[in-house]
C-alpha positions, 0 to 999 in steps of 0.5 A: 492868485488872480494875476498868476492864473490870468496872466500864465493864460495869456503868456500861453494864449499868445505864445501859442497862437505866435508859436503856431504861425512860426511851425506853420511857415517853418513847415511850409518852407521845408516843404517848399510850398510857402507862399508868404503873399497868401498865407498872410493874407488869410484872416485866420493868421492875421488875427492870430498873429494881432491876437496873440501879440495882444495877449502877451502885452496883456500878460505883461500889463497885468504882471507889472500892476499896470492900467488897462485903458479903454482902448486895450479892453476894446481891442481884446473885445474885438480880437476875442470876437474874431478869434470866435469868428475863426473858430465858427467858420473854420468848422463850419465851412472850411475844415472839410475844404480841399487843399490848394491844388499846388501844394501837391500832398501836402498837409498842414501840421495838425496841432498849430491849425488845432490851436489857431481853429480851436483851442486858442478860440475858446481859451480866449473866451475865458479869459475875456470873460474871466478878466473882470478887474478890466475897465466896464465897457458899455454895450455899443463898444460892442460895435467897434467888433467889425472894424478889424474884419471889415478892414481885412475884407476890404483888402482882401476884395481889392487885392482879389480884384487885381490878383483875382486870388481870394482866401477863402471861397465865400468872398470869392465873387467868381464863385457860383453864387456870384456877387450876390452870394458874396455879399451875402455871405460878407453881410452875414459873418458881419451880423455874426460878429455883432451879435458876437461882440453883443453877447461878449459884453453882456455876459461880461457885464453879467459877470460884473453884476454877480460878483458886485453883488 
């Protein structure tokens, strides 16, 4: 039961969250209004694209009876926070945003950006936090969180450098607030992610400890 349940939620997880980002470039191309350098650059799809990878290699570890190594459980640890953070700040401060200028009247397909926002988000949650035959991590594993978003920020500030196009307003540093606005908002979503990753694993370990008991 178990392994049934689990496992057709992560097939659906990463199948989804795939399935999503091929209909929004599919869309985009019959629209023309593809621009590959910069859609793949948003964090929202690079997380999308690792996190649905992730879940279906995770269905395929736990229907084949295999071992989920430390390193597997660290990375959905990291992918479930930054697919939490996706979910936060698309609705915090992106969903009311205006589009991009070029793109005319284009509007995005509503149910793959529903599913990549919010859906996906929560149902990765559950999962984490349901899968209690994985390895028990200790609280600092939460820490290894930042690694993912600090590498895409640090990419994404120089290539904003060089092409002075940025993903999202608030790592602009042209932007109103400047560059103390942008370190601001950087050291800020970096705290959240800890406090993220913190709360993950207690709630897991939790979890671990009741049904132990």
């Amino acid at each position: 039961m178990y392994k049934a349940v689990i496992g057709s939620l992560r097939l659906a997880l990463g199948l989804g969250l795939l399935g999503s980002v091929v209909w929004q470039v599919t869309d985009r191309l019959a629209n023309n209004v593809f621009r590959p350098g910069e859609y793949f650059a948003y964090f929202s799809i690079v997380s999308s694209i690792v996190a649905g990878g992730l879940a279906l290699y995770s269905a395929y570890v736990l229907f084949a009876d295999k071992e989920e190594t430390k390193f597997h459980n660290i990375a959905r640890l990291s992918l479930t926070a930054a697919m939490v953070i996706v979910g936060v700040v698309y609705h915090a401060l992106l969903a009311d945003a205006a589009g991009d200028v070029r793109d005319g009247g284009y509007v995005w397909p509503v149910l793959p950006n529903q599913i990549i926002h919010t859906y996906a988000p929560i149902l990765i949650v559950v999962d984490y936090l349901v899968s209690l035959r994985s390895p028990k991590l200790r609280l600092r594993a939460s820490l290894w969180v930042a690694v993912f978003p600090l590498a895409w920020l640090g990419f994404s500030v120089v290539r904003g450098l060089i092409t002075n196009w940025w993903p999202y307003w608030f790592i602009n540093p042209n932007e109103e607030g400047g560059v103390p606005g942008m370190l601001t908002y950087v050291a800020a979503i970096t705290v959240f992610f800890f406090a993220v990753g913190y709360l993950l694993q207690s709630i897991r370990l939790t979890f671990s400890k009741v049904i132990a008991s």
